[in-house]
C-alpha positions in Angstrom: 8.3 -10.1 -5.0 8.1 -9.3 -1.3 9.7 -11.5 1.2 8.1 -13.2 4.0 10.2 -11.2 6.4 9.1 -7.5 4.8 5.4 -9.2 4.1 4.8 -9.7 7.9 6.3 -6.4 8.9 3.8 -4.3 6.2 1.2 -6.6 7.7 1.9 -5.7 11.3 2.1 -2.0 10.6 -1.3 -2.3 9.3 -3.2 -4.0 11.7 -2.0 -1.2 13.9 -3.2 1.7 12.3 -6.7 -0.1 10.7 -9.9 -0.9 12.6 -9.6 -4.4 14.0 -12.7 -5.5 12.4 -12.3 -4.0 9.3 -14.5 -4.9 6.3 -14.6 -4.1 2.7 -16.5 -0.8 1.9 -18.3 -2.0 -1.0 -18.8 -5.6 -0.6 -18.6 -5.9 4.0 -16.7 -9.0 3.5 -13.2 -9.4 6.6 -11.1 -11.4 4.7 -7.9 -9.6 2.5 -4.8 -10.7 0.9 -1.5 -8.6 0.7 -0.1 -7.5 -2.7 3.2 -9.1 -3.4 4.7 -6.4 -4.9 4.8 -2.8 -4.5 2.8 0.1 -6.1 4.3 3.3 -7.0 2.0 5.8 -7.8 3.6 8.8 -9.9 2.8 12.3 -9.2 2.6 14.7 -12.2 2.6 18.6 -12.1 0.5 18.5 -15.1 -2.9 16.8 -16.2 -2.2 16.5 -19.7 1.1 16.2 -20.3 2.4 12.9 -18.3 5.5 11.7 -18.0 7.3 8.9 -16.8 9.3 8.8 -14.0 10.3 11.2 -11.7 8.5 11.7 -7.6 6.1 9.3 -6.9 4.3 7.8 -3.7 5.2 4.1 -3.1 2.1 2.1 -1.6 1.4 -1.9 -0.6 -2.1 -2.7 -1.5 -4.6 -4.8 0.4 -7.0 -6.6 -1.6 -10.6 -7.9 -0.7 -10.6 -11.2 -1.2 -13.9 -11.6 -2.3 -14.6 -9.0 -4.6 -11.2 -7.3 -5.9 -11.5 -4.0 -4.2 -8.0 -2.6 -3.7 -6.9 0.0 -0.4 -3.9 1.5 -1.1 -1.5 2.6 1.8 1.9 4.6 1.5 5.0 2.7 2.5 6.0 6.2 4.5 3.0 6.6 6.1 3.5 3.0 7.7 7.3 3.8 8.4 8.7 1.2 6.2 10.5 3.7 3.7 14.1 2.7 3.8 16.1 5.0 5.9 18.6 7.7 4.0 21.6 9.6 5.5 19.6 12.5 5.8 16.7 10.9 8.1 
């Protein structure tokens, strides 16, 4: 799953771009866990006919630790997409 190392880097990211008291928007409780694993979230050019594979949006998920509700939030947007030869 995810390393300590990446774990604490998704984790810092984060906190920097979220509310410092942030609570959970259906239940208002402040205490959250971090996915240990990734999401990837395929995108589909058509409603009814999906496939498998292909673009996607890769997310970590932070989880209310109280009553399951799950926030999403894309490994790009937080600048932790691995870096290519053409970036």
């Amino acid at each position: 799953m995810i390393d300590n190392e990446q774990k604490q880097k998704i984790i810092s990211e984060i906190n920097k771009r979220i509310h410092p008291q942030l609570t959970c928007p259906m239940c208002q409780n402040e205490n959250f866990v971090l996915a240990d694993g990734y999401i990837h979230n395929s995108l589909q050019s058509d409603l009814l006919a999906i496939s498998i594979g292909g673009a996607g949006i890769p997310t970590v998920a932070i989880i209310c630790a109280k009553c399951g509700f799950i926030s999403q939030h894309a490994v790009g947007a937080l600048g932790l997409l691995p870096k290519t030869k053409n970036d």
